[in-house]
C-alpha positions in Angstrom: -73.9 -129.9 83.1 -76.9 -131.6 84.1 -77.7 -133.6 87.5 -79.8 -136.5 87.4 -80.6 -137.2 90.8 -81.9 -140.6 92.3 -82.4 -142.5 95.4 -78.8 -144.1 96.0 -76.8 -142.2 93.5 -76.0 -139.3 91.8 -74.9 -139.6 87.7 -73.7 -136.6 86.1 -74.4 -136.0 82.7 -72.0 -133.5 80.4 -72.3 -132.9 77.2 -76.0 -133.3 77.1 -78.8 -132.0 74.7 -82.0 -132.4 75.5 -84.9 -133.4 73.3 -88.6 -131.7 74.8 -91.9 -132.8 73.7 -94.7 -132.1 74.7 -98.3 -134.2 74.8 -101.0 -132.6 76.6 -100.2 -130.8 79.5 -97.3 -132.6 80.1 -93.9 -131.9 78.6 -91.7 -135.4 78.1 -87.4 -135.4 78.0 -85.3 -137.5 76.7 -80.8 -136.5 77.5 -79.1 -137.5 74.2 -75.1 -136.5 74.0 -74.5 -133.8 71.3 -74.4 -133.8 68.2 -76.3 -137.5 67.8 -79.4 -136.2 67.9 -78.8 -134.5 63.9 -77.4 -137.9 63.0 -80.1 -139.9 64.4 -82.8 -138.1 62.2 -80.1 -137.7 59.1 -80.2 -141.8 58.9 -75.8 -141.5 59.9 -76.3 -143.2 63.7 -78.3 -145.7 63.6 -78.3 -147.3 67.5 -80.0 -145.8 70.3 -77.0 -146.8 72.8 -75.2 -144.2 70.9 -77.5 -141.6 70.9 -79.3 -141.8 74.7 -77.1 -140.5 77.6 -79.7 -142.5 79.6 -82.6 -145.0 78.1 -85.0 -143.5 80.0 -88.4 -141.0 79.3 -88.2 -138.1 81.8 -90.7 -135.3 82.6 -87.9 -133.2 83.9 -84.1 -134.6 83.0 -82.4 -131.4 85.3 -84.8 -132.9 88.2 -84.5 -136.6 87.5 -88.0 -136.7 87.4 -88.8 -140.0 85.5 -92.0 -140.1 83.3 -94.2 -142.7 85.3 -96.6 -145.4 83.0 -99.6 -143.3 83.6 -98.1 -140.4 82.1 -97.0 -142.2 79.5 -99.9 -144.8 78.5 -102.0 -141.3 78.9 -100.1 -139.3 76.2 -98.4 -142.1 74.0 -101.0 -144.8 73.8 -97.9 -147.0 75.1 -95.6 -147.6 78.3 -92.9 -148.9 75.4 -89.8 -147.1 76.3 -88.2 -147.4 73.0 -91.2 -146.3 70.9 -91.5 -143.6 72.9 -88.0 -142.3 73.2 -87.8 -142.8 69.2 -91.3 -140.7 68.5 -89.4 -137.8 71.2 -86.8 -138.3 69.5 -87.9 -137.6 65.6 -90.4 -135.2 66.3 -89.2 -133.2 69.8 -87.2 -130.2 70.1 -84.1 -130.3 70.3 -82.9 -127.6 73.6 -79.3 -126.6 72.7 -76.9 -125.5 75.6 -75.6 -122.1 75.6 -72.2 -123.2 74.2 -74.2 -125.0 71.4 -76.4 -121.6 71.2 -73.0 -119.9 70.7 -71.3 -122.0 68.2 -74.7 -121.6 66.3 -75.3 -117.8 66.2 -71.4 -117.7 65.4 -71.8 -120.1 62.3 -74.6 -118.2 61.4 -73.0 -114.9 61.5 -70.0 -116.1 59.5 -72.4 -117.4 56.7 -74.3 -114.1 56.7 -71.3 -111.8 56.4 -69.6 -114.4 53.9 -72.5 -114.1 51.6 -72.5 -110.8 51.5 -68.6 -110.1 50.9 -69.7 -112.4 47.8 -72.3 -110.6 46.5 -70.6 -107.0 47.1 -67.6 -104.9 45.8 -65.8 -101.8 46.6 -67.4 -100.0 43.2 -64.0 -97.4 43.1 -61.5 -100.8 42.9 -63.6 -103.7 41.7 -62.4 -105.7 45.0 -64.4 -107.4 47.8 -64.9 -106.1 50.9 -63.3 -108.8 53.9 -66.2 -110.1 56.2 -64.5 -107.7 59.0 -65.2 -104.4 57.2 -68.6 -105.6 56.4 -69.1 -106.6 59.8 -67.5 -102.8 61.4 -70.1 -101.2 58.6 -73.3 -103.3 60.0 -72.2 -102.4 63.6 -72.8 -98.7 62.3 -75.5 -99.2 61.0 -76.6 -101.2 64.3 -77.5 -104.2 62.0 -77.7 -107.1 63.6 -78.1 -110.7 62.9 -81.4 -112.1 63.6 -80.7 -115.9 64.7 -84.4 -116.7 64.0 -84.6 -115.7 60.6 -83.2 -117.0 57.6 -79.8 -116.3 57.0 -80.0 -114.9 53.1 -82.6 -113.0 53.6 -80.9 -110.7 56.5 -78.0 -111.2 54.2 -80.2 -109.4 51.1 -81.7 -106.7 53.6 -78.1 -105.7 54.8 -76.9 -105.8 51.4 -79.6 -103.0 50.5 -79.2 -101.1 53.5 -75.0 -101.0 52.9 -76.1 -99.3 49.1 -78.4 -97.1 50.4 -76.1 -95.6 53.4 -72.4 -95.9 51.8 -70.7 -95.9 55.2 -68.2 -97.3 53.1 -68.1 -97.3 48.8 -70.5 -100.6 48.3 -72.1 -101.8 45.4 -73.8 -105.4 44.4 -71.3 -107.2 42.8 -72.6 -108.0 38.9 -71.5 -109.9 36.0 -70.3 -108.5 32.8 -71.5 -111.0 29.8 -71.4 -111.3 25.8 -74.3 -113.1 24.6 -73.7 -114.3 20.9 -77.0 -115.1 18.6 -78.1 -116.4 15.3 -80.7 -114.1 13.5 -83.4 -117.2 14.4 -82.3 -117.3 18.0 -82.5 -113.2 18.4 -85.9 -113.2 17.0 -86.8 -116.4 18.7 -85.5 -115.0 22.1 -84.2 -111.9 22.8 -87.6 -109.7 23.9 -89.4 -112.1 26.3 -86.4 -113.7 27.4 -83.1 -112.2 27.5 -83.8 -108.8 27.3 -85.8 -108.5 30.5 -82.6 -110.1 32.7 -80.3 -107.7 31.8 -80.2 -105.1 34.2 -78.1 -103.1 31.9 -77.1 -102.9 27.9 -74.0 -101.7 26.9 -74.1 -103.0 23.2 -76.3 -104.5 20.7 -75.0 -104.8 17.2 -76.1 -107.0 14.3 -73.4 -107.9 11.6 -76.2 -109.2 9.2 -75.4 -113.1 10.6 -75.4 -112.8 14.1 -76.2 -110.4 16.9 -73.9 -109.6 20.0 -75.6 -108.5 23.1 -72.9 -107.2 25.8 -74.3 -106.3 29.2 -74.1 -106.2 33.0 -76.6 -109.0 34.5 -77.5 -109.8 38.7 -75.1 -113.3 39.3 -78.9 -115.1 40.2 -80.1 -114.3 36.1 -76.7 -116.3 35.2 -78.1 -119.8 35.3 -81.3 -119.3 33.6 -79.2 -117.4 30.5 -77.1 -120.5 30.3 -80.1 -123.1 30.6 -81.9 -121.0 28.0 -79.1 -120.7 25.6 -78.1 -124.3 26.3 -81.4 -126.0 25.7 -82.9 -128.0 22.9 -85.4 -124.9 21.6 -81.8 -123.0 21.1 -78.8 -125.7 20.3 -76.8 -123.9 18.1 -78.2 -120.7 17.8 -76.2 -118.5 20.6 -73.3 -118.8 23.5 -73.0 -116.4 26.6 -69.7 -115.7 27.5 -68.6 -113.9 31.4 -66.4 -111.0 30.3 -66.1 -109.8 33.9 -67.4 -111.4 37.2 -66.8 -107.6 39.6 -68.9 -105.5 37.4 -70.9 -102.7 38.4 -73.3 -100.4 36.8 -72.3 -96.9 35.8 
């Protein structure tokens, strides 16, 4: 909870988050309530009233120390309040509170362990491992989520450290797929472009009117198999086809 302190009163202010910016050698605050801030700058909230705990420029909010016209003219070109607040505002940072710190490193953590139960299977029964285990496996490994950095790549760097040490059975989760083609599309396709995103063949046979390519693929080469196969330079000349999504390579 913050305190704004001034001469005849005292206002309270809860659920704050501040907005810091600094201009010079002097930091400006503005005390927004939380969660406005993100809709101001997504376009969803739209009036200030709803946004501002208090209309007001600050150089400390915790203090009540108000920004005086000097400061402001000095940094901002302008005294205008609003301009001002709405520049802080846009471009400041935003200072989350520790509950806000928390609800954010625990949102993070879920999305990190999520996408890794995803992209992982126990190699022995073709399952998924629950976020918990994953979680209990890191903590082993003394693993931990770095909130600064982005989420999927942590997620990726885990992923290979869980292979590497096997506290528990882990492998990357692949898909198994049947890829169907005309004699023009193999010829037209198959060394440059298929070929080098399967991480695995299992079959190749020719019938003497079409070729069928069975193999275990990463999930990310999906896509760019379909867009190939799909596109105007191969309309009718092959078909993919997911013959299991929990593969793994022998």
């Amino acid at each position: 909870m913050a305190v704004i302190n001034q001469p005849n009163s005292q206002i309270k202010l809860t659920n704050v988050s501040l907005v810091r910016m600094k201009k010079g050698k002097k930091r400006f605050e503005i005390a927004c309530y939380q969660n406005k801030v993100q809709d101001w700058r997504s376009k969803v909230e739209k009036d200030l009233d709803e946004v501002l705990q208090i209309p007001q420029v600050f150089i400390n909010v915790s203090k009540g120390q108000v920004a005086n016209n000097d400061d402001l003219q000095a940094a901002f070109n302008t005294t205008n309040q609003d301009a001002i607040i709405q520049e802080i505002l846009n471009k400041g940072e935003i200072q989350l509170n520790e509950k806000e710190r928390n609800a954010n490193l625990q949102q993070k953590q879920n999305e990190f362990l999520t996408i890794i139960s995803t992209k992982c299977i126990n190699p022995r029964s073709k399952k998924r491992y629950p976020p918990s285990m994953i979680e209990k496996a890191l903590n082993e490994l003394k693993f931990h989520l770095n909130p600064t950095k982005t989420t999927k790549t942590q997620a990726l760097d885990a992923i290979k450290l869980l292979v590497e040490k096997q506290i528990i059975p882990i492998a990357r989760a692949q898909m198994k797929i049947r890829i169907l083609l005309t004699k023009k599309g193999y010829q037209k396709t198959y060394e440059e472009e298929i070929k080098p995103k399967i991480d695995h063949l299992d079959e190749l046979e020719n019938n003497g009117k079409q070729y069928e390519i069975v193999g275990i693929i990463d999930p990310i080469n999906y896509k760019a198999l379909v867009d190939l196969l799909e596109g105007k330079d191969l309309k009718n000349e092959g078909s993919i086809e997911v013959l299991d999504m929990s593969a793994t390579r022998d």
